[in-house]
N, C-alpha and C positions, 0 to 999 in steps of 0.2 A: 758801407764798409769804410775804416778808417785808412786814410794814405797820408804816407807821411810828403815831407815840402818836393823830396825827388820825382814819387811819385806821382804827386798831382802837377809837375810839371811835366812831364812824359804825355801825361794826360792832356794836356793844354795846348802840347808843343801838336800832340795827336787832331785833335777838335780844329785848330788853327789851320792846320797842313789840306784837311780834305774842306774845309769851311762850314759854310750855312749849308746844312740840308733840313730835308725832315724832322731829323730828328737832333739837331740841332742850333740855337739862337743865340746871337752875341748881343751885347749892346754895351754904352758907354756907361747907363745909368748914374745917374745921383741921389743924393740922397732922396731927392721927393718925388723918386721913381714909384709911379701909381699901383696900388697893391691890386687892384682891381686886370690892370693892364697884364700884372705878371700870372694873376689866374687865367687869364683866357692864354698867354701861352701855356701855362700849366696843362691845362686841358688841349689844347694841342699838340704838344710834343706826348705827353700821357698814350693820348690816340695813335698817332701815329709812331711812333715807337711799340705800338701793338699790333700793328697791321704791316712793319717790317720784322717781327722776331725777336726785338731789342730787346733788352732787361728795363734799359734806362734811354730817358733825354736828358740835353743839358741846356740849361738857360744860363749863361756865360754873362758876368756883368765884369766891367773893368778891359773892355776889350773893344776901339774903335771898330767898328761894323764897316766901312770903307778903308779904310789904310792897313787892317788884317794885324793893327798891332796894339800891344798893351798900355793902355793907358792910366790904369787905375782907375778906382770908384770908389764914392765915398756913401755908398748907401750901406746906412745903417750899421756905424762904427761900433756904436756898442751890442757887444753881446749877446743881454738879456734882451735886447730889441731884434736883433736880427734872427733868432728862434723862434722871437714870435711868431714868423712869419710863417710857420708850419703848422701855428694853429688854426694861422688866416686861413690858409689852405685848405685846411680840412671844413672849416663852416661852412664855407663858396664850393666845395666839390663835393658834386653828386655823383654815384656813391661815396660818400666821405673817404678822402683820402688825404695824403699828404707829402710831402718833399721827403723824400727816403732820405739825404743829408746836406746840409748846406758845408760846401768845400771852403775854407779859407787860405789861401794861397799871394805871401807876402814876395813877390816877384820884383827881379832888381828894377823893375820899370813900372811899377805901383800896387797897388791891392786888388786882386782878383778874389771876384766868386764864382765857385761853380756848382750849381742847384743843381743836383739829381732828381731827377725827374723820374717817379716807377711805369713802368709801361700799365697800360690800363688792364683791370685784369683780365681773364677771357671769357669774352660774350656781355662784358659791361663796357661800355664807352662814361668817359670820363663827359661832367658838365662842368660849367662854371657860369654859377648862377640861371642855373635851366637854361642853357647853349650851349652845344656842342661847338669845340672850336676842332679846326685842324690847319697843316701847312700845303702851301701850295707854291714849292720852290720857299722862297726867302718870306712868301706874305702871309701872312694871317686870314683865312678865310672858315668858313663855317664847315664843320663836316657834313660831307653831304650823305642823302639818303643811302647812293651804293655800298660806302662806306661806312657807314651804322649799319644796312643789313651783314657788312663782311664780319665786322666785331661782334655781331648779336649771335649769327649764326656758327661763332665757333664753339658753343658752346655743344652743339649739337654734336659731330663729328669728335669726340672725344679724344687729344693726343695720350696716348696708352704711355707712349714712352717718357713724357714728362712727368709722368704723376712720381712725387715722393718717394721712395722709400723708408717710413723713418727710422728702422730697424738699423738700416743701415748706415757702416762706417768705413772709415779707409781702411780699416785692416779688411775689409770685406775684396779691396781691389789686387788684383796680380802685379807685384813691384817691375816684372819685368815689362809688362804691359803699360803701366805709367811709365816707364824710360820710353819705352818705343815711340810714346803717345807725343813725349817733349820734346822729342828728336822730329817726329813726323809735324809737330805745331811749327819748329823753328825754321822746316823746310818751306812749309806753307805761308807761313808769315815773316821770310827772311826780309824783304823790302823794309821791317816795321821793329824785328826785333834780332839781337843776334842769337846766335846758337848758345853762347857762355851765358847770357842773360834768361832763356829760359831753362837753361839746363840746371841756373839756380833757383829756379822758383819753388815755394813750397807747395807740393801736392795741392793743397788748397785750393792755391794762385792758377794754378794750366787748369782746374776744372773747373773755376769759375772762366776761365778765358774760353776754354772749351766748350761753353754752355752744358756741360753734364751735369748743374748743380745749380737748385734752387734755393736762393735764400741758404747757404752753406751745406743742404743735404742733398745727398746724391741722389738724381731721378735711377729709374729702371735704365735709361738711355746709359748711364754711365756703369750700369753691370753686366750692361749686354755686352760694351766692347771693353770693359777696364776689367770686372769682375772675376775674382779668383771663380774655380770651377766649384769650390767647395761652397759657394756662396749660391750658386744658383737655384736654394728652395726659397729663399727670399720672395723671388716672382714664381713660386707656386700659386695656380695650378698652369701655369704659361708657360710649356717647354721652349726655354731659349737654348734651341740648339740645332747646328750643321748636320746632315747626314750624306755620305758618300756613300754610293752605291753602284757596284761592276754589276754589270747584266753579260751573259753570254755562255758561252763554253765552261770561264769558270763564273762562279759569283762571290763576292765579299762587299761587306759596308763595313763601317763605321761611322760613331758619331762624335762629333765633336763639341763642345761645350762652353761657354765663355775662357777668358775674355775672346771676342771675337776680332779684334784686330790684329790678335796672332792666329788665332784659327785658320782663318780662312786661307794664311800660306801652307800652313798645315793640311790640309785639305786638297791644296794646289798640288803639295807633291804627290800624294796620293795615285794622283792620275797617269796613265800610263802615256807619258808626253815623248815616243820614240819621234825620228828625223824621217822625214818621207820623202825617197827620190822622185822629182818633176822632170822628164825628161819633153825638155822643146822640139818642136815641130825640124826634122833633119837637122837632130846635133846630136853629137854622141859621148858630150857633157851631160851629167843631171844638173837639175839644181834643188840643191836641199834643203830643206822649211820644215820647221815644229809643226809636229801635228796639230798642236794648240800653239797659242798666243796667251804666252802669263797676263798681257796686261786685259787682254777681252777679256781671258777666264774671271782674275781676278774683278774687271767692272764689272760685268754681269754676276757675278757673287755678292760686291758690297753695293748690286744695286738690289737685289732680293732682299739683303737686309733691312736698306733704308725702306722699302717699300712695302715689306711683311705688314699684313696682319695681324698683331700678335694677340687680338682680342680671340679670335676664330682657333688659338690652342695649338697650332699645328706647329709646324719645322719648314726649315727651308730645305728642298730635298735639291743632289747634285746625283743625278746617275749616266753615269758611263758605258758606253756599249763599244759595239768594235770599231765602228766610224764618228763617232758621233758625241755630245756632253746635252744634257735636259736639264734646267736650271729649272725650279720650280719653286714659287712663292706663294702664300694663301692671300688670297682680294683680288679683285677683279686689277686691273689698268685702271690709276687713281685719276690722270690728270690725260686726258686726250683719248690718242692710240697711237702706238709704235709708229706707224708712218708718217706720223707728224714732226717727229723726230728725228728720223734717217737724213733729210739734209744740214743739221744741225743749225736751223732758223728758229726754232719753235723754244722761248722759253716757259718753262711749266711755272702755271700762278700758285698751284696750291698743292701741301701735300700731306700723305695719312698722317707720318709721322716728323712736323715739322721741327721739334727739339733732335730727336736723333739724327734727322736729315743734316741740320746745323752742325753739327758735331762733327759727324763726318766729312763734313766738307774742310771746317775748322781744321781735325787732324790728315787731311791730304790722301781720304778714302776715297771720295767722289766729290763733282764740283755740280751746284745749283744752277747751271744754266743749259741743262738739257741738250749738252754736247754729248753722252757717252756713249747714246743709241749711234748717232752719228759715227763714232769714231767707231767703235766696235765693225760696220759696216764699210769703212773704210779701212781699218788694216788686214779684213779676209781679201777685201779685194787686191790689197798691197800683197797675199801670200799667194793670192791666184785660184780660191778656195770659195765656195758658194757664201751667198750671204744668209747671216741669221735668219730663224725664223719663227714668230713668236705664235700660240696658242691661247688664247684668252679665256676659253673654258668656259662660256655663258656667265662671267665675272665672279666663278669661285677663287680659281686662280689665275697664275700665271706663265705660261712654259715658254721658256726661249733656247730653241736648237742651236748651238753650235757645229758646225760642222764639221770633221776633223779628215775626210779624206775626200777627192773626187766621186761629186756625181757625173759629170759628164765630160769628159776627155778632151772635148772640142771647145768646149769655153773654157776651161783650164788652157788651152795651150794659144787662143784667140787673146786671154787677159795678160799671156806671158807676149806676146809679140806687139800688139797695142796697148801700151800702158799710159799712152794719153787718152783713155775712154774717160767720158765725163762718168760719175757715178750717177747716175740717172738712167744711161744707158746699161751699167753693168746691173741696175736693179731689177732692167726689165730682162735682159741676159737673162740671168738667174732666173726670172719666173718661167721664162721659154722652158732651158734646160730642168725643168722641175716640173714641167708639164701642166705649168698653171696658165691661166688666160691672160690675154694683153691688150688694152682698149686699141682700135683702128688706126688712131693718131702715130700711138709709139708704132704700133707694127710698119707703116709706110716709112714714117724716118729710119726705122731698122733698116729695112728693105733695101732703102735706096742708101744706104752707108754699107750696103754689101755682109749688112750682119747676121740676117737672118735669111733662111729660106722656107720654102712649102708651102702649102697654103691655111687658111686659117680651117678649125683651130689648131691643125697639126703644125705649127712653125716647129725649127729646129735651126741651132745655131748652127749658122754657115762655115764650112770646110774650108771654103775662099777667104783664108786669112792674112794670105802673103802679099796681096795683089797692090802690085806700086809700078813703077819704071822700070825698077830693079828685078831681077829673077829673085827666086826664095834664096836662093845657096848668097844671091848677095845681101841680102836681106838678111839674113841669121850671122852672116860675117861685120857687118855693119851695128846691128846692134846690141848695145851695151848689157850688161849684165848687172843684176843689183850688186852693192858696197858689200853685200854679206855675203855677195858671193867669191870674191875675191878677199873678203876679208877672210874667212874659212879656210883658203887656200893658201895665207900666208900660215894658219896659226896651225895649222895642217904638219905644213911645210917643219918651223918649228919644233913640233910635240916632235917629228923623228930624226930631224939634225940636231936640236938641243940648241942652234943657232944659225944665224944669216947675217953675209956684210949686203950690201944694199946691192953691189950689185948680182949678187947672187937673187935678191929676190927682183932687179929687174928681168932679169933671165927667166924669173918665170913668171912672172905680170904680164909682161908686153905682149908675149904673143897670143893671151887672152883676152886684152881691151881691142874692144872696137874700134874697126878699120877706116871707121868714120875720122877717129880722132889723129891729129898730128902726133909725131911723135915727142916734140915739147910740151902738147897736151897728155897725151899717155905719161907722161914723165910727173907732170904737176899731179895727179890723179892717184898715183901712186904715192908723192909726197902726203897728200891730204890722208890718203887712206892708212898712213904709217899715224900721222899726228891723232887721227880718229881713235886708231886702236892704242895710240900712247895715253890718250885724257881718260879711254876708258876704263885705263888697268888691267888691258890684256896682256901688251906686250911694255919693253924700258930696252934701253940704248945702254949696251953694257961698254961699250966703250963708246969714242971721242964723235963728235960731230963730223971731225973730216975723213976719219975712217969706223963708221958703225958697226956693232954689236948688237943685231937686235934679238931678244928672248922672251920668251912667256915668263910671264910676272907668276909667282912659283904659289 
């Protein structure tokens, strides 16, 4: 791809900033830089730029490799000489290939090149001169055997979502779906790029940044979440598409259909997301929590997507019951098993759909480091509500239960009064209260932390949840309430005054926060919790700092 002097400095200013890695190498070079020396980088950056996901390496000349700065280079001033070099390329590399473009870039501090380098294709490792080369940090070392079978063997495992489409064109994409896509790139990538800067990009430009687009055409990857609905016989006979499904008393589905990065909000509303009162152990407060969590529903949605099937023909199914959400995807669990996950240590090597998985993460759908099981896991326990729980199916598919109301009364009201439980211990909680087994180890540390009672295998979460210095009534006076809970009762307050001076809403703070805290602490806490709900657009100070007006943002 041609860039013009701006952009191949962006590029340089980019390669510079994060330095030498894999899949990139500087050097000073001169002119009687050895053509031999730059094939075996050649084949090295080739390979590994294929074993990270890259399109491309770059072999940087005109760039001091210790001082990080431009020096200039004088290899190969002319022209017709410096092309050559892509046919030297191709005779020394086995399968024949070659430098996709040599960059030239006339920089106020000398002459830079920057040699694109194409990722090796998949399932062929690059040679040079019948050797495998690769990187190892900054040095040149031979690619070893695990490494040749990881490139050989991608060939086996077929990415479904990168294959071409070559039917297709950008009028085949949904306009409002590419705005979204720009907006969600320049949130993800704000460190790197601004908002104005990609909000100018051409179509093109965010899908080649976005990995949706091979060599300029769009894979399947970029019709599953860009693609108008009218486009999706393209990927016939492969139904790309959502289905929502109510089971119960009454029933209804629908289906939903690309692009799916609107979809799947679409789909979210569907659901019947009413406020469920949690009423604490002797308090005559509730506390009120979404039956769901947009942000689980929503990762366990664009994690079926990334991890579908799409060879096996099927849909991603969501069906709803009266407690309860069944997320369902076709393939077995690609990379481990769910519990690998749950403390969010485990990052996943390999997966079905490696382009589309990119993509998404690219546009701020999901992130590649095997955080989301974790986190999912972690905000039922932040609502006080069982933890997920997946079905594997003898590896046809995959089902993961959300849970949307109370199994058991007593761990619900146990995670509301200890909310410093490590999550290990509310993992094994939940298995109690679900009447599944628990190895001997956990059950004694339960035991003796007063968590559990009965004997095996009948345990049950223990009633004794108050038990400190303090009696319960001190105990429930003492402790704090979550920010949403107080925040709720300002915006409460609000919807039926139409307004509040501050101190009207300390009058009804204060004698809600815990008696643990001073009351210059109660005071600051309520500061924090006004500025909280000011950055987030709930509420604005209709009048002066020294005498407030505060109201719901309309």
């Amino acid at each position: 791809m041609h860039m013009d002097a701006a952009e191949l400095t962006r590029l340089l200013n980019e390669l510079i900033t994060t330095w030498e890695n894999e899949v990139v190498e500087f050097k000073q070079a001169g002119d009687g830089f050895s053509t031999d020396d730059i094939g075996k980088y050649f084949s090295a950056l080739a390979n590994e730029a294929n074993l990270r996901g890259m399109e491309s390496g770059w072999l940087v000349f005109g760039v001091n490799n210790k001082t990080r700065r431009v020096v200039g280079t004088d290899y190969r001033p002319q022209p017709e000489r410096l092309q050559s070099l892509k046919m030297q390329m191709a005779e020394g590399a086995a399968p024949s290939t070659t430098l996709r473009h040599i960059h030239e870039l006339q920089h106020p501090d000398g002459r830079v090149l920057l040699l694109e380098v194409p990722a090796a294709p998949r399932g062929l490792p690059i040679a040079w001169k019948g050797h495998y080369y690769a990187r190892a940090g900054e040095s040149l070392t031979s690619l070893g055997l695990g490494k040749q079978d990881e490139i050989r063997g991608q060939t086996l495992p077929q990415d479904w979502t990168a294959q071409v489409v070559p039917e297709a064109t950008l009028a085949d994409l949904d306009t409002e779906a590419v705005r979204v896509a720009q907006e969600a790139f320049a949130q993800k990538h704000d460190n790197r790029f601004t908002v104005e800067e990609v909000m100018g990009w051409p179509t093109e430009t965010l899908l080649e940044r976005a990995r949706l687009t091979q060599r300029g055409q769009l894979t399947r990857a970029a019709l599953l979440l860009l693609g108008r609905a009218e486009s999706v016989w393209l990927l016939s006979p492969h139904p790309a598409q959502l289905t929502w499904r109510l089971e119960g008393p009454e029933r209804a589905y629908e289906h939903f259909a690309p692009p799916f990065l609107l979809a799947t909000t679409r789909l979210y509303q569907r659901i019947r997301n009413i406020q469920l009162r949690l009423l604490p152990q002797d308090q005559l407060l509730p506390i009120e929590v979404a039956k769901y969590d947009q942000k689980i529903v929503l990762e366990a949605l664009h994690n079926c997507i990334a991890h579908q099937d799409y060879t096996r023909q099927g849909r991603v199914v969501v069906t709803e019951t009266l407690d309860r959400l069944v997320f369902e995807n076709e393939g077995g669990f690609f990379e481990g098993k769910p519990e690998d996950y749950v403390q969010g240590k485990t990052i996943p090597r390999r997966y079905r759909n490696p382009l589309l998985t990119q993509a998404m993460a690219a546009l701020n759908m999901i992130d590649t480091m095997g955080y989301g099981i974790h986190d999912m896991h972690a905000r039922q326990a932040r609502r006080y509500f069982p933890m997920p729980d997946y079905d594997l199916d003898d590896g046809r598919s995959v089902k993961l239960t959300i849970h949307g109301g109370v199994v058991d009364p007593t761990y619900t009201r146990l995670l509301m009064q200890k909310t410093d439980l490590a999550l290990s211990d509310i993992l094994a909680l939940d298995r109690v209260q679900k009447k599944l087994p628990i190895d001997d180890a956990t059950a004694r540390q339960l035991r003796k932390a007063d968590l559990i009672e009965g004997r095996k295998p009948r345990y049950h979460v223990s009633a004794a949840i108050a038990k400190a210095t303090a009696s319960q009534a001190e105990y429930i006076r003492t402790r704090a309430q979550d920010d949403e809970f107080y925040a709720k009762l300002v915006t409460d307050y609000l919807r039926s005054f139409g307004q509040a001076s501050r101190k009207e809403i300390n009058q009804l703070l204060l004698p809600k926060l815990s008696e643990a805290l001073s009351e210059q602490q109660k005071l600051k806490k309520i500061n924090n919790l006004l500025t909280k709900l000011r950055r987030r657009g709930t509420i604005f100070n209709a009048g002066s700092d020294v005498a407030p007006s505060w109201q719901l943002v309309p």
